[in-house]
C-alpha positions in Angstrom: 19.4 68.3 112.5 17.4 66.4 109.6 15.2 64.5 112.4 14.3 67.5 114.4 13.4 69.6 110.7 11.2 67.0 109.5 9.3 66.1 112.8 8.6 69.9 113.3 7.4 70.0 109.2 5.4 67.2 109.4 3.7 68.3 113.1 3.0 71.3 111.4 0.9 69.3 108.8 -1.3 67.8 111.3 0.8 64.8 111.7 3.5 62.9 113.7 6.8 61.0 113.5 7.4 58.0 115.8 10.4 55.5 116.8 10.2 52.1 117.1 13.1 49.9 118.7 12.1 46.2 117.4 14.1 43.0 118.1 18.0 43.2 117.2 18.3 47.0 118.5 17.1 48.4 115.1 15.0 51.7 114.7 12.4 51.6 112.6 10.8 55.1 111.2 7.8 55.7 110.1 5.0 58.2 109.8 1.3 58.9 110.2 0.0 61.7 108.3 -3.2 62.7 106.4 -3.8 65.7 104.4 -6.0 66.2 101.2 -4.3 68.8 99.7 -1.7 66.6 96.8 0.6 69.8 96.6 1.7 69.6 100.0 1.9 66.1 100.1 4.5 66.0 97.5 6.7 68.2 99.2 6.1 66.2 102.5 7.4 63.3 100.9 10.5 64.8 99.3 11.6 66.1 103.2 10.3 62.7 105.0 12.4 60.5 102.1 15.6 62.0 104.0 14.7 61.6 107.5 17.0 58.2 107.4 19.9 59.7 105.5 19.7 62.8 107.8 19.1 61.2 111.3 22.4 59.0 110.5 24.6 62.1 109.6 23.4 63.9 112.7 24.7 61.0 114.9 27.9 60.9 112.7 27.9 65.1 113.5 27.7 64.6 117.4 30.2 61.8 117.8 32.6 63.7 115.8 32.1 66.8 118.5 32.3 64.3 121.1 35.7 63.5 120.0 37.1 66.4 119.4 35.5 67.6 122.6 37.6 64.4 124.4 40.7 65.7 122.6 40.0 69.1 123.8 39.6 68.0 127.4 42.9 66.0 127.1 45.3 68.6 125.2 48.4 69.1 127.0 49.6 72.0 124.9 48.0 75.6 124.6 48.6 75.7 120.6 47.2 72.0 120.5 44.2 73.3 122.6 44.0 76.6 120.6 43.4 74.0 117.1 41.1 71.9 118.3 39.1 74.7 119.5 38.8 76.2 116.3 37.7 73.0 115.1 35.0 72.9 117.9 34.0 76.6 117.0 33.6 75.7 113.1 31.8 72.5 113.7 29.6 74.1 116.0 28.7 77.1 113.5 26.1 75.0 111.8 24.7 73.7 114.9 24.7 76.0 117.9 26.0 79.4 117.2 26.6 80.0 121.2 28.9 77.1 121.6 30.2 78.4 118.4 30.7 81.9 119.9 32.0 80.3 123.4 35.1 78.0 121.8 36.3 80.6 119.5 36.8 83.2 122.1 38.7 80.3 124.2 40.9 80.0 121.0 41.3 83.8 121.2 42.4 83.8 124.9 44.6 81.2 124.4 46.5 82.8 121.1 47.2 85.6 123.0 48.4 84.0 126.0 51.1 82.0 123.2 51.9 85.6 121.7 51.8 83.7 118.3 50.2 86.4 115.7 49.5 84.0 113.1 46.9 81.6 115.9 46.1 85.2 117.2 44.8 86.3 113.3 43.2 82.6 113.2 40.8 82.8 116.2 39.6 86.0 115.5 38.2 85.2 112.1 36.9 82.2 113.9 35.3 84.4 116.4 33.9 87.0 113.5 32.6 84.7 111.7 30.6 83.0 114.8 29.4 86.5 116.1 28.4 87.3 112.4 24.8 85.9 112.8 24.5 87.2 116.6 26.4 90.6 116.9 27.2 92.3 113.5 29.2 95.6 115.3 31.3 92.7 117.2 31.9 91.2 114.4 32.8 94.1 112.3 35.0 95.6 114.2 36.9 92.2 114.4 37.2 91.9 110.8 38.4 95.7 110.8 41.5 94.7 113.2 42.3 91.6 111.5 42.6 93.5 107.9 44.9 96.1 110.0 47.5 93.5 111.0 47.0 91.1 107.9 47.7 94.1 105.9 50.6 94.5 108.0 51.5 90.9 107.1 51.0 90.5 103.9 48.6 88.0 104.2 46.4 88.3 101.2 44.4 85.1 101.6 42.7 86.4 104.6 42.4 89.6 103.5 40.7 88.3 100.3 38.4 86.7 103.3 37.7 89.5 105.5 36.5 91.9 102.4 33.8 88.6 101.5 32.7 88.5 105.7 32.6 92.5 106.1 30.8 92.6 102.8 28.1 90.0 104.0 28.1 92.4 107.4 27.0 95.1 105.0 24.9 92.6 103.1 22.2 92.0 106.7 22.2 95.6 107.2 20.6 96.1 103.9 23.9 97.5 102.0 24.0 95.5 98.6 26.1 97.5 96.6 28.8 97.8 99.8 28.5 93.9 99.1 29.2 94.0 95.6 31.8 96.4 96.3 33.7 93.9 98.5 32.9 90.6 96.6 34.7 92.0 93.6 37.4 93.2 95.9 38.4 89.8 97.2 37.8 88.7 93.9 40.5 90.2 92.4 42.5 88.8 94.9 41.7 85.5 94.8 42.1 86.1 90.6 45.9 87.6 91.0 46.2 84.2 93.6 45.0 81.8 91.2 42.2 80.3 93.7 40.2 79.3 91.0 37.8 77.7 93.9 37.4 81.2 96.0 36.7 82.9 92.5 33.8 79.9 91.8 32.6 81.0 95.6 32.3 84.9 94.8 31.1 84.7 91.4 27.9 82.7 93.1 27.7 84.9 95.8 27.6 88.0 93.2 25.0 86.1 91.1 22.9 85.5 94.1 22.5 89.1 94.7 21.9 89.8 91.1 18.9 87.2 91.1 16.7 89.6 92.8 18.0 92.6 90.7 18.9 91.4 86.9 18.6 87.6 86.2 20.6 88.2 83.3 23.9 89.3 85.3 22.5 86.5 87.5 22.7 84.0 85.1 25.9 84.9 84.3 28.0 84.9 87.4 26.2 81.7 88.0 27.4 79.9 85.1 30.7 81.5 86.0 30.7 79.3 89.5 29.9 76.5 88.0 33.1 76.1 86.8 34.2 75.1 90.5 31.8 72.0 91.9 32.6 72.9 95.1 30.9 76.4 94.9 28.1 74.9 92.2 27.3 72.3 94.7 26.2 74.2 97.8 23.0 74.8 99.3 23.2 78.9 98.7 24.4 78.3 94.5 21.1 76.2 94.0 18.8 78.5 96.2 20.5 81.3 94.0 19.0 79.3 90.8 15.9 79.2 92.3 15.3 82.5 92.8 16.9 83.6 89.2 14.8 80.9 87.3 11.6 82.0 89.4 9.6 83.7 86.7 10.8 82.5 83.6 10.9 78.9 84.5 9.6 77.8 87.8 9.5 74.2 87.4 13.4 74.8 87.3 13.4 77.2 90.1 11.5 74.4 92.0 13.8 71.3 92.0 16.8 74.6 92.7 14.7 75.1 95.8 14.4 71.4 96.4 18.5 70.4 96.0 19.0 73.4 97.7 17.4 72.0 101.1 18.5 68.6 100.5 22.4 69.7 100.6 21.5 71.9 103.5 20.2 69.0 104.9 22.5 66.2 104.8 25.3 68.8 105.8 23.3 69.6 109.3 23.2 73.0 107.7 20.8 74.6 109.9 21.9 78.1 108.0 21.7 77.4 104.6 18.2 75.8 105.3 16.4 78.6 106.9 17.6 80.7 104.4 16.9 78.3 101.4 13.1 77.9 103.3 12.8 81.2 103.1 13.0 82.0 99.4 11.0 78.4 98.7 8.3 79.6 101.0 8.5 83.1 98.3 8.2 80.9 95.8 5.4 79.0 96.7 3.5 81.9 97.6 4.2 83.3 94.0 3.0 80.0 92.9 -0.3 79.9 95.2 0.6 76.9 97.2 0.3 79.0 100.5 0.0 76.1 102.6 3.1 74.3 101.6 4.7 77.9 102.0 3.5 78.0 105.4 5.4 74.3 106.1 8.3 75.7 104.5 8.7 79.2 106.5 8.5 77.0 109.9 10.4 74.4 108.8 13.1 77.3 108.3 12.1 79.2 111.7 12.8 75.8 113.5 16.1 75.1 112.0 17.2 79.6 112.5 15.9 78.9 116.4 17.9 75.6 117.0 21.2 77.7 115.3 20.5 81.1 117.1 20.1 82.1 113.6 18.8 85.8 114.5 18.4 87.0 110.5 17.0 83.2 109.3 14.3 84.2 112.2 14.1 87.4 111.3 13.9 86.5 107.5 11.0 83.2 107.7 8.7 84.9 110.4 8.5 87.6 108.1 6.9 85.4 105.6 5.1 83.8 107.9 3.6 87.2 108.9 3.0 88.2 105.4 1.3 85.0 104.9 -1.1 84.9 107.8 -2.0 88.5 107.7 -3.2 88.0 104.3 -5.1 85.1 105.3 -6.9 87.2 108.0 -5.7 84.8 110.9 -4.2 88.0 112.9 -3.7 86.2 116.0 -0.9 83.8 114.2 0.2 87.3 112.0 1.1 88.9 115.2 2.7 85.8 116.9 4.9 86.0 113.6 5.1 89.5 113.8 6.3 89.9 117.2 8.6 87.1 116.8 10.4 89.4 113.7 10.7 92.2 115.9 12.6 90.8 118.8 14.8 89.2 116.3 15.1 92.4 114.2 15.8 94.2 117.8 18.4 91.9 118.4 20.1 91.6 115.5 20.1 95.4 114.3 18.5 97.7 117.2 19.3 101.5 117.1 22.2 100.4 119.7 23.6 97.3 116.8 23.4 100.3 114.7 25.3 102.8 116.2 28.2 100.4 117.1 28.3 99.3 113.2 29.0 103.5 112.6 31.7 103.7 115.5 32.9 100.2 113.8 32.9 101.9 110.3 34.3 105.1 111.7 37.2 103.4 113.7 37.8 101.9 110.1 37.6 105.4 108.3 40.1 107.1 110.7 42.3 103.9 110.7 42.6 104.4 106.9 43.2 107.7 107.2 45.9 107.4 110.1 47.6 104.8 107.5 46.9 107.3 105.0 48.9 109.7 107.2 51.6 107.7 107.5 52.0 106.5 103.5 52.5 110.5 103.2 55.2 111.0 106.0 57.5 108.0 105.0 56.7 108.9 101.2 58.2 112.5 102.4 60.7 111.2 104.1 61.8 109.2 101.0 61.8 111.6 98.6 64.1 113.8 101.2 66.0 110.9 101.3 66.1 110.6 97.6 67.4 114.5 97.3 70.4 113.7 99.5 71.3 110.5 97.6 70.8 112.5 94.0 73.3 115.0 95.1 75.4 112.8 96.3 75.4 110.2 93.2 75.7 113.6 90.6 78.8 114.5 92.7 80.0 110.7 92.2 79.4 110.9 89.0 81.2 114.1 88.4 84.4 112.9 90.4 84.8 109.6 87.9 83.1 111.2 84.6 86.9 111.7 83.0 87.9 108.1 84.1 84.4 106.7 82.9 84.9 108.3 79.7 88.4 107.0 79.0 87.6 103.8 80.5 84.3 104.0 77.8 86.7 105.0 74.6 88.5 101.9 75.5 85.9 99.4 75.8 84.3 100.7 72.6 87.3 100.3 71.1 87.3 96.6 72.2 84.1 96.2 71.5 84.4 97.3 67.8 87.2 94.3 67.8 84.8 92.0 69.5 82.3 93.0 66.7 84.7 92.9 64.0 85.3 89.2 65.3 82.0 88.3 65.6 81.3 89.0 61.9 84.2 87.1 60.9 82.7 84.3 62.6 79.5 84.9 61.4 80.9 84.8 58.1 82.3 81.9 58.4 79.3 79.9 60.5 77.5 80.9 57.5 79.5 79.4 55.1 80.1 76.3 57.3 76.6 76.2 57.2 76.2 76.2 53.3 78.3 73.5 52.7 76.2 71.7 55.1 73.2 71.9 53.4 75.2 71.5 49.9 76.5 68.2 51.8 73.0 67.0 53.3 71.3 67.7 49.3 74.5 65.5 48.1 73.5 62.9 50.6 69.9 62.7 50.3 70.6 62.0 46.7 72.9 59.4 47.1 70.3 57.6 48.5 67.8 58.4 45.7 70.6 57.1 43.6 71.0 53.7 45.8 67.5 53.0 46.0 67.3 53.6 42.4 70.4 51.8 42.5 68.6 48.9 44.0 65.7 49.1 41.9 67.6 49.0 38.5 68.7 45.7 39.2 65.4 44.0 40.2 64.1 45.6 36.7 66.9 44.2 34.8 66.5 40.7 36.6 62.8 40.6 36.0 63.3 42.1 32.1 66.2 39.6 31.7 63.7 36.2 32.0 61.6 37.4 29.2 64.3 38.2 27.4 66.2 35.1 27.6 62.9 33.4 26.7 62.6 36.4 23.6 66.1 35.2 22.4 65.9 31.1 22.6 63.0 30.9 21.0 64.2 33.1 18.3 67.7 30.8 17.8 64.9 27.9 18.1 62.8 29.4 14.9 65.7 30.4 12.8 67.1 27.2 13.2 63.2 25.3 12.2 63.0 27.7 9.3 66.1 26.6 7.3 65.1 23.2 8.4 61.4 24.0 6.9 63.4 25.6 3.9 65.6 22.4 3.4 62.3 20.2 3.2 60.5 22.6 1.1 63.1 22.1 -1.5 63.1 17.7 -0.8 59.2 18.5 -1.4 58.1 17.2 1.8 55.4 19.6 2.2 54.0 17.5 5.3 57.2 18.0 7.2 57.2 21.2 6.2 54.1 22.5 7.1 54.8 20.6 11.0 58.3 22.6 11.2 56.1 25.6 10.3 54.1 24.9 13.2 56.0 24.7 15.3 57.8 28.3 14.6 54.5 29.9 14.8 54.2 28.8 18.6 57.5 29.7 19.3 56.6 32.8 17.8 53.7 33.4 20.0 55.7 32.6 23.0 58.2 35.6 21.8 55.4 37.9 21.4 54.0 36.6 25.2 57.3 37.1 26.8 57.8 40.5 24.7 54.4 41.8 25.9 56.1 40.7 29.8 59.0 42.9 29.3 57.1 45.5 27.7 54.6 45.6 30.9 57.6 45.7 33.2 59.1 48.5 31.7 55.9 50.5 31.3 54.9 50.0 35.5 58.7 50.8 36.3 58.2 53.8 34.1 55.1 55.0 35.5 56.9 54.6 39.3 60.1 56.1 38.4 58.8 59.3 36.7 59.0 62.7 38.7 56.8 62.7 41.8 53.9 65.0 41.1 52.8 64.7 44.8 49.1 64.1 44.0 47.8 61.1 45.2 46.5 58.6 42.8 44.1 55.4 43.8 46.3 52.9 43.8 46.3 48.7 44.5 48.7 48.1 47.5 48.4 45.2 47.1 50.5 45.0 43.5 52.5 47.5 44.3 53.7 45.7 47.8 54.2 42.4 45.7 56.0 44.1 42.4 58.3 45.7 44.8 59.1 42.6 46.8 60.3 40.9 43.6 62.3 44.0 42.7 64.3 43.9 45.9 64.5 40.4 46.5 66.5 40.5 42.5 68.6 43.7 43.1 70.4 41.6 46.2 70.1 38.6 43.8 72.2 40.8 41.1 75.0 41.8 43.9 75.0 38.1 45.7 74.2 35.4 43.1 74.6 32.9 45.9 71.9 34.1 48.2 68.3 33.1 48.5 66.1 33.4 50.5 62.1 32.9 50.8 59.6 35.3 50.3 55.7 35.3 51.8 53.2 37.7 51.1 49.2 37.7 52.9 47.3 40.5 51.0 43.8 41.4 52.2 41.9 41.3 49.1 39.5 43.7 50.7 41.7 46.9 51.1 41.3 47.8 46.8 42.9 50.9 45.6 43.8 53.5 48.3 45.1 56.6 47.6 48.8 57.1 48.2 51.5 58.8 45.8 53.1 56.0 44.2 56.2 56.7 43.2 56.9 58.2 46.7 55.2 54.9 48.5 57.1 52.2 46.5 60.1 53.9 47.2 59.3 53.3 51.0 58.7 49.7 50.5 61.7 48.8 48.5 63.6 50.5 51.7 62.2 48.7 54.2 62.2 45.3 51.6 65.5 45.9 50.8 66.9 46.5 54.5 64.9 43.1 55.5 67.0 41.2 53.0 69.9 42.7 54.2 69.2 41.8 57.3 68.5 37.6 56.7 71.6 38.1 54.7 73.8 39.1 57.3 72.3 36.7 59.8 72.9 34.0 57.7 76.6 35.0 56.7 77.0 35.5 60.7 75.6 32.2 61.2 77.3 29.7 58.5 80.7 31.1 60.0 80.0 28.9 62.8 78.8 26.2 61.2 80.4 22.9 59.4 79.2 23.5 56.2 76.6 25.8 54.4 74.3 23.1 53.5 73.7 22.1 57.2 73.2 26.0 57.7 70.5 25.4 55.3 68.8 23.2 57.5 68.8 25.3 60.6 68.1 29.2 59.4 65.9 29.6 56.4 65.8 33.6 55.6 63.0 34.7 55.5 61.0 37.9 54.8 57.1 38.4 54.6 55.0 41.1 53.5 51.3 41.4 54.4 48.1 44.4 54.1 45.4 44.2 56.5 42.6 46.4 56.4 41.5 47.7 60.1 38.5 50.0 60.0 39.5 53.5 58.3 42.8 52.4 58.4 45.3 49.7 56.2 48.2 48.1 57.6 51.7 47.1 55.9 53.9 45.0 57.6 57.2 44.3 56.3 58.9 41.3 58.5 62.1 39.6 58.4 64.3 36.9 60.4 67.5 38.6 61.0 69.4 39.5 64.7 67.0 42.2 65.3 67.7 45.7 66.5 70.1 46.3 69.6 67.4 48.2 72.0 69.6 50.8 72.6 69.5 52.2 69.2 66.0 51.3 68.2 65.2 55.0 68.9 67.3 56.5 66.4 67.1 54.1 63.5 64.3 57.3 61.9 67.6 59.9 62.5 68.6 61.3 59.6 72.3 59.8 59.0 72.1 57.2 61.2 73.1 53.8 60.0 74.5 50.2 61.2 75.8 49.0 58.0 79.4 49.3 57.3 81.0 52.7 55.8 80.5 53.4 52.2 77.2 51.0 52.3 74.2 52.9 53.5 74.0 56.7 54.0 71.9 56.4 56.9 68.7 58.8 55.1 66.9 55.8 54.0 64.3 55.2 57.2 64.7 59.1 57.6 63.2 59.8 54.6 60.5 57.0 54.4 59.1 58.1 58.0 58.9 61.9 55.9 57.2 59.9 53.1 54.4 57.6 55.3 53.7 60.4 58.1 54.1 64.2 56.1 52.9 62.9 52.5 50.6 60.3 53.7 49.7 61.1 57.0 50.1 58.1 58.5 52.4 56.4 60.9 55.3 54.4 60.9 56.6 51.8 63.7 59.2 49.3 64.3 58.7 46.1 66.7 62.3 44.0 66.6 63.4 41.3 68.7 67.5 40.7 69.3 69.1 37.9 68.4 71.1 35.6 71.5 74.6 35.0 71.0 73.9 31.5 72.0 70.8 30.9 69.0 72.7 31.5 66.0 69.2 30.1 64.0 67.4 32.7 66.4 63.6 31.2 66.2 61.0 33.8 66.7 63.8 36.8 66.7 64.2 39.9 63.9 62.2 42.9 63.2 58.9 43.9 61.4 58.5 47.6 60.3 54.5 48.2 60.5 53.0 51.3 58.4 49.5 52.9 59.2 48.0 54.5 57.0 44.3 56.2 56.5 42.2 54.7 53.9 40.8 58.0 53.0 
C-alpha cells in the first residue's frame, strides 16, 4: 500500500519514483522531484522517508494472504475453512474491501451449512463489518439479527460490538448523536466487563466526535483513551488530536496529522489513511498551504479507490472540489465533483436510504415483538405467582400450630444456647485477662533480666575503681603513721618523701573516684524512665560502654569464661538521634545473647576435647561490634562465633516468647521487644544473617550469626 500512496503523492507533485535492480538482486529507490514551494517539500519528504519501511510491510502483507490463501485451498474441514476465511476476510478489510465482502459471505455459507450458532454469529459480524464501507442497509440489517440472537445468547461482548458498528452505520448517514447514543451504550458494557482496552477504544471514538463539536469534552475522552496504548496508538486517536488541537495549537495538530498517516501507513491501512488525509488536507487549507492540501486529498482519494472505500472517496473528493472551485480551475472542481456524487450515490442513494428505514423499522417492530413477549411471560408469571401464593398461605396455615410449637421450643433452646454462650464469654474474657496480666508479668521479667544483666557489668566496671579507691587508701594510712613515726625521730627529709608519696596515692584515689563516679552518672542517665524523645546521641560510646557491660555481667555469673571482644567504629557517623535508654537496652540484648552464644559453643566444644587449654588453641570466642555510616543511613552489627541459628527457626527468633535457651533462662521477649524498639521507636530495620555450625567442626571457622540494625541518620 505505502509504495502505491507515495508514487501517486509524489506524481501529483510533478515528479516520479523509479526502481532500480543493481548487482546482488537489491532494489534500490530513489526519486526525482522538483518543486519550489519549501512547504510542500517538507511534507513530500516526511511520506517519501517511509516508502522503504512501507514497500517491505506490503510484501510481508501479501505473503501472509498468500499463505493463508494456501491454507484455505487445502482445508479439509468446513469449520477449519470457515476460520481461515474469516482470517482472509479481516486481512483483506484494509486492502480490498470486495475480496473482503467475497470470503466473509463464504464463511457465512459455510457456518450455516455446520449449524454451529456461535461460527454462524462470527461470520456475520465479519460480513457487516466488510459491507459497512459498501452497503450500509446490508450491513445494518446484519448487525440488527446478530443483536437478536446474541441477546438471545447472552453474549455481551458482541453485543457491546454491534451497538459500536450500528452506531458508526448511523455515524456515515450523518446521525452523531445516534452515535453517541450507542458508543456510550457499549461502553457500559465493556465497563460492567472490565475491558479496560474496549473502554480506551470508545472513549477515543467519543472524543473524536467531540473534536468537531467541543474540544473541551474532546480533550477529555481523549486523555481518557490514553490510558490503553492500544487505542492511543492508532491512526483514528492521533487524527482525533489533530483535529481537537486545530485552532488552539496547530503545530500540535500537525505532527497528530503526521503520526496519524504514518501508523496508517505502515499498517497497509488504506482506511485510516483516506480518512486521516482528509482532515490534514482541512487543516492545511485552514493553514493556507493549499497545494500540499491538494497532495494530501489525492493521496487519500488513491488509497479510498484501491480499498473501495465509498465514504474516504466521498469524503477527499469533496475537499478536492472545495479546493479547486475556489481556485477557479472548474474543469478539475467538476471532475472532483462528479467523482463525489457517484460515490455519495453509491453509498447513500434514495434506494441505500430507504433500506436503512425498513432496516431500522424491522429493528423497531423486532423490539416491540420482544416487547410483546416480556409482557405475556411477565403475565403469565405473575398468574403463576397467584397460584403458588395460595397455595404456600394454605401450607402455611396447615403447619402454623406445629411451626409454632416447634418455634417455642427452639427459642427455648436457644435461650440455653445463649445462656451458654455468655458463660463462655465470661469466662474467654477472663481467660483473656490473665493473659495479658501474664504477658505484662513477662515482659517485665525481661526488663528485670536485662536489668539483671546490666547491674552486674556496672558493679564489675565500679568494682576496679574501687579496689584501686581502697589500696591506695590502706597504702596512705599505712605511709602516714610511718611519716608520723619519722616526724617524731626528726627526720624531716624522710618525712617530707613519705608525704609525697601519700599525696600521689591520693590523687590516684581521687582519679579512680572521679571513674566510678562517671560510671554511675552514664548508668544513671540510661537507666532512668524512657521519655521517648530522641536525644543526639554518640553510637559510637554507647555501642562500646554497653559491650563492656555485657561482656562483665556474664563475667560476674561465669568467672571462668573469656572471651575476646573487637569493635570498628566509623568515626564519621557523630551523634544521631535515637532514644537512649530504649537503644542501649537493644544492644546489651543482642551483646549479651552473642556471648551466650561463644559460651555455649565453647562448653559444647571442650566436652570433646582432652583438655580445656588445647580447646583454647582451637576456638577463641569471639564477638565484634562495628557502625558504618552508608548514606542516610548507619549500620550496627553485632557478630559472634557461636553454632549459629538452625534455619528452620531463624524465622521466629523476633516471636514474642520464643526462645532456645533452656527453661527458667530466657523468657523469649528479648529479640521481640528490640525489633519493637529499632523498627516502631526508631524506624529502622532489624536483620539476622547466621551460619550453622557442622557436627563434624566443633571449632566451626567462618560459622555463627551477626544481628545487623539499620537505622536512618535523620
Amino acid at each position: 500500500m505505502g509504495l502505491s500512496l507515495s508514487y501517486a503523492i509524489v506524481k501529483a507533485h510533478g515528479g516520479e519514483i523509479k526502481v532500480e535492480t543493481k548487482e546482488g538482486g537489491r532494489n534500490h529507490i530513489y526519486h526525482q522531484f522538483t518543486n519550489t514551494h519549501q512547504r510542500m517539500k517538507r511534507h513530500l519528504f516526511f511520506l517519501i522517508g517511509l516508502l522503504i519501511p512501507a514497500l517491505l510491510q506490503s510484501q510481508f502483507k501479501t505473503a501472509s494472504i498468500d499463505s493463508i490463501s494456501q491454507l484455505y485451498s487445502t482445508a479439509k474441514t468446513d469449520s477449519s475453512k470457515v476460520n481461515i476465511a474469516l482470517s482472509l476476510s479481516y486481512n483483506y478489510a484494509l486492502l480490498n474491501i470486495d475480496s473482503a465482502i467475497k470470503y466473509a459471505n463464504e464463511a457465512v455459507e459455510l457456518a450455516n451449512s455446520l449449524n454451529n450458532k456461535k461460527l454462524v454469529l462470527i461470520a456475520k459480524y465479519a460480513l457487516a463489518q466488510a459491507l459497512a464501507e459498501r452497503d450500509i442497509p446490508a450491513s445494518m440489517k446484519i448487525y440488527y439479527e446478530i443483536l437478536e440472537l446474541a441477546s438471545k445468547l447472552d453474549k455481551r461482548p458482541l453485543i457491546a460490538s454491534c451497538f459500536t458498528q450500528i452506531g458508526l452505520l448511523y455515524l456515515y448517514t450523518g446521525s452523531d448523536e445516534k452515535y453517541i447514543y450507542y458508543l456510550r451504550k457499549s461502553k457500559s458494557i465493556y465497563n460492567a466487563l472490565g475491558n479496560l482496552s474496549a473502554v480506551s477504544s470508545s472513549n477515543a471514538e467519543i472524543g473524536g466526535i467531540y473534536s468537531t463539536i467541543n474540544r473541551d469534552s474532546a480533550r477529555y475522552y481523549l486523555n481518557l483513551a490514553a490510558a490503553d496504548s492500544s487505542a492511543s496508538n492508532s491512526a483514528f486517536y492521533q487524527y482525533y488530536w489533530g483535529i481537537t488541537e486545530s485552532i488552539d495549537n496547530p503545530q500540535k495538530a500537525r505532527g497528530h496529522f503526521l503520526k496519524s498517516l504514518e501508523i496508517s501507513e505502515k499498517g497497509n491501512d488504506l482506511r485510516g489513511y483516506s480518512l486521516a488525509s482528509r482532515w490534514y488536507c482541512i487543516f492545511l487549507q485552514n493553514q493556507n498551504q493549499i497545494d500540499s492540501a491538494i497532495v494530501v486529498a489525492k493521496a487519500g482519494l488513491t488509497a479510498a479507490d484501491k480499498l473501495g472505500f465509498l465514504r474516504g472517496i466521498v469524503k477527499n473528493s469533496e475537499q478536492l472540489h472545495k479546493i479547486y472551485n475556489g481556485l477557479g480551475q472548474t474543469d478539475s472542481a467538476y471532475k472532483f465533483l462528479s467523482i463525489n456524487f457517484k460515490a455519495q450515490d453509491d453509498l447513500l442513494g434514495q434506494d441505500k436510504i430507504d433500506q436503512i428505514q425498513q432496516a431500522i423499522i424491522g429493528e423497531q417492530q423486532r423490539a416491540q415483538k420482544l416487547q410483546l413477549e416480556k409482557e405475556q411471560l411477565q403475565s403469565q408469571i405473575r398468574l403463576f405467582g397467584t397460584g403458588a401464593v395460595a397455595f404456600i398461605l394454605l401450607i402455611f396455615m396447615l403447619f402454623f400450630y406445629r411451626n409454632q410449637r416447634k418455634t417455642r421450643k427452639s427459642n427455648e433452646l436457644l435461650l440455653m444456647q445463649s445462656e451458654e454462650i455468655n458463660k463462655k464469654n465470661s469466662e474467654l474474657q477472663t481467660s483473656y485477662e490473665n493473659l495479658k496480666s501474664t504477658q505484662s508479668q513477662l515482659i517485665q521479667s525481661e526488663k528485670m533480666a536485662s536489668l539483671g544483666e546490666l547491674t552486674a557489668g556496672i558493679a564489675h566496671e565500679i568494682q576496679n575503681p574501687l579496689n584501686f579507691v581502697n589500696n591506695f587508701s590502706e597504702v596512705n594510712e599505712e605511709l602516714l603513721g610511718e611519716m608520723k613515726d619519722e616526724l617524731d625521730k626528726g627526720n624531716i627529709n624522710d618525712a617530707k618523701a613519705i608525704a609525697n608519696d601519700a599525696i600521689e596515692n591520693q590523687q590516684k584515689i581521687i582519679h579512680h573516684g572521679k571513674r566510678a563516679d562517671a560510671i554511675v552518672k552514664g548508668m544513671l542517665q540510661h537507666s532512668r524512665s524512657s521519655s521517648s524523645l530522641k536525644e543526639p546521641t554518640d553510637i559510637n560510646a554507647l555501642c562500646d560502654e554497653y559491650l563492656r557491660l555485657s561482656y562483665h555481667g556474664l563475667r560476674a555469673k561465669d568467672k571462668s569464661f573469656n572471651a575476646t571482644m573487637k569493635t570498628d567504629f566509623d568515626n564519621s557517623i557523630g551523634n544521631i538521634n535515637i532514644i537512649p535508654q530504649d537503644f542501649g537496652r537493644v544492644i546489651l540484648n543482642l551483646l549479651t545473647n552473642a556471648f551466650y552464644a561463644v559460651q555455649q559453643k565453647q562448653k559444647e566444644a571442650a566436652g570433646g576435647l582432652p583438655t580445656f587449654e588445647r580447646l583454647a588453641t582451637l576456638y577463641e570466642p569471639t564477638v565484634t561490634i562495628t557502625t558504618k555510616k552508608e548514606g542516610d543511613k548507619v549500620l550496627i552489627s553485632v557478630s559472634d562465633n557461636g553454632n549459629g541459628i538452625p534455619q528452620n527457626i531463624v524465622d521466629k527468633i523476633f516471636q514474642p516468647f520464643f526462645t532456645t535457651k533452656p527453661t527458667g533462662q530466657g523468657t523469649g521477649l528479648g529479640l521481640s521487644l528490640s525489633y519493637d524498639i529499632v523498627t516502631k521507636g526508631h524506624g529502622g530495620e532489624l536483620k539476622v544473617e547466621t551460619k550453622e555450625a557442622r557436627p563434624d567442626d566443633p571449632v566451626g571457622r567462618g560459622e555463627g550469626t551477626v544481628f545487623i540494625i539499620q537505622l536512618p541518620t535523620t
